[in-house]
N, C-alpha and C positions, 0 to 999 in steps of 0.2 A: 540266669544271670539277674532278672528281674523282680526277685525276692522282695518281701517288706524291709529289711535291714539292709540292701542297695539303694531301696527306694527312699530311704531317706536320709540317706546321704547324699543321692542324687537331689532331692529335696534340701537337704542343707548348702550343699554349693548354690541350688538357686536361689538361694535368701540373700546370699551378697549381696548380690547386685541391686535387690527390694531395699534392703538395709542401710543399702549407701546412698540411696535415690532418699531415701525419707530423712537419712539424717541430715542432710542439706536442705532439708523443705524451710522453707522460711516461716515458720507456722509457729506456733507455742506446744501445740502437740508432737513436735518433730521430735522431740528428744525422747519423750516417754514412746514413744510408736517405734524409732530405731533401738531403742533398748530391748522391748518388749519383741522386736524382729530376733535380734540378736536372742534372748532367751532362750525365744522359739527352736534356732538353730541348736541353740547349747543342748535344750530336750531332748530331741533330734541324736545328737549326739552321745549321750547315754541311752537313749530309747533303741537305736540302732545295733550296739553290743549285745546289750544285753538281749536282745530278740535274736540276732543273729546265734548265741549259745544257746538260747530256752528253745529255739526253733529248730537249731539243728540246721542255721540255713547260713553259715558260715560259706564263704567263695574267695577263689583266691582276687578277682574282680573287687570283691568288699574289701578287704588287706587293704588292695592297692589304693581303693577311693576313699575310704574313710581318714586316713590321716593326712591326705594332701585338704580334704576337704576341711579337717580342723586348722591346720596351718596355715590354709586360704583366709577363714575364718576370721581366726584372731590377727592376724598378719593385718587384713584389712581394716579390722577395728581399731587394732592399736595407730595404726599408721592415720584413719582418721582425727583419733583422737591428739595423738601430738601433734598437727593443724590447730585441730581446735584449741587446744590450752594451751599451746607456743611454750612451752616450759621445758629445761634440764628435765624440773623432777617428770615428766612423765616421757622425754626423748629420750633418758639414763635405762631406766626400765624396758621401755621400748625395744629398743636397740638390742638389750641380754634380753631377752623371751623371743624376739626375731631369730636374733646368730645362734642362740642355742637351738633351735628349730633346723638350720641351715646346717649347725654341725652334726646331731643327732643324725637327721636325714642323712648326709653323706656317709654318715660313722654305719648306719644299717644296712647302705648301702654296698660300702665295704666289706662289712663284717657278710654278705650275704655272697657276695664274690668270694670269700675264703671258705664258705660254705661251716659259716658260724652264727647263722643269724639269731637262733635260740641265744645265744647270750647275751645281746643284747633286748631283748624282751622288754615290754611297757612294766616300769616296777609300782609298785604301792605310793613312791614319794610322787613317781611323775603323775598318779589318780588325785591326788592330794592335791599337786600343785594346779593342775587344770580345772579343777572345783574352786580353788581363790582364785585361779587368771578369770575365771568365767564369772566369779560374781564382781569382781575387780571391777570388770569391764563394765556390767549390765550397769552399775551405780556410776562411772564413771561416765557414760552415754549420759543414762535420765538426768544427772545432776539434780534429782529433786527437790532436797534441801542441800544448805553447806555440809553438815554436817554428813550427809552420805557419801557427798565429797572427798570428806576427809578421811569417813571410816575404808571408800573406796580405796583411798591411794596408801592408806594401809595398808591395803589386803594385796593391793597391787605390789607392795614392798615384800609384804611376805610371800607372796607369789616367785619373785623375780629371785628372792633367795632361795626358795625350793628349784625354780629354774636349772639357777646356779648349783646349786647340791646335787639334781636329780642327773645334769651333764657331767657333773667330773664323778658321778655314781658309774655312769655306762660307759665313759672315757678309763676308769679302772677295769670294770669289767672285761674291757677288749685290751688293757694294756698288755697285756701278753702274745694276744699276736700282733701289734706293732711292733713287736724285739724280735718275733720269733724268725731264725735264719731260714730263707729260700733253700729248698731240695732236700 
C-alpha cells in the first residue's frame, strides 16, 4: 500500500494544512512560501501518476487517495483565496471549479454503482484544465506583481471554462444511463 506514488499523495494531503498555516502568516514572505507550498503539492500531483504507471505501482488505495487529495487541495485554495480578495470575480469561479468537483465526484460514483465507471474516465480537457487551475492558483497565492494578478485570473477564467466544458463532457458521456429503463 506504501508505494512512492501513495506516498505522495499522502505527502500532498499533508501540505494543506502547511499551506494554510503559511498563508495567514503575517510576514511578507507568507505569500511566496504558501504558493511555493502549493506548487510543491501540484508536483506531487503529476509526480505521483506518473510514477504510479512508469512503476507499475498503481493500487486501488492510490485511485481512491489521489483525487480526494486533489479536490482537498484546490478546494482549500480556492476557498482561501475568495477570503482574501473578497470579490464576485474570484467567488463566480470558485463556486464552478468547487460544484463541478462535487458533481463529477457523485456522477463517478454513480456511474461505478452501475458498473460503468470506465466511462467516465479523466479526459485530455480535464489534464488541461487542472494545469491552468494549478497555475491559476500558484500566481493568484504569490500575488507577485499586479500583473501576475491579472494574467492569473485569466488563467483562472479559462480554467473555470474548461471546468465547465470538461463537466457537461462526462455529464454527456453518462447521459445514457441516466434514461436507461430499470430490469
Amino acid at each position: 500500500m506504501w508505494n512512492i506514488p501513495n506516498t505522495l499523495t499522502a505527502f500532498r494531503l499533508c501540505l494543506i494544512p502547511i499551506f494554510l498555516f503559511i498563508f495567514y502568516l503575517p510576514s511578507q514572505w507568507a505569500f511566496f512560501a504558501a504558493a511555493f507550498v502549493f506548487w510543491l503539492a501540484s508536483i506531487t500531483d503529476i509526480l505521483d501518476g506518473y510514477l504510479a504507471r512508469r512503476l507499475n505501482q498503481s493500487t486501488p488505495f492510490g485511485a481512491f487517495l489521489d483525487p480526494v487529495a486533489d479536490k482537498v487541495m484546490v478546494s482549500a485554495a480556492l476557498v482561501v483565496l475568495v477570503g482574501h480578495y473578497q470579490s464576485a470575480w474570484m467567488t463566480v469561479p470558485a463556486l464552478i471549479i468547487i460544484g463541478r468537483e462535487i458533481v463529477i465526484s457523485a456522477l463517478r460514483e454513480w456511474m461505478a454503482e452501475q458498473g460503468k465507471r470506465g466511462e467516465v474516465a479523466v479526459s485530455q480537457l480535464g489534464k488541461v484544465k487542472t494545469a491552468a487551475q494549478m497555475l491559476a492558483i500558484i500566481g493568484l497565492i504569490w500575488q507577485f506583481q499586479p500583473w501576475m494578478v491579472t494574467l492569473s485570473y485569466i488563467l483562472l477564467y479559462i480554467a473555470t471554462i474548461l471546468t465547465f466544458g470538461s463537466m457537461v463532457q462526462y455529464l454527456m458521456a453518462a447521459r445514457h444511463s441516466f434514461f436507461a429503463k430499470e430490469g
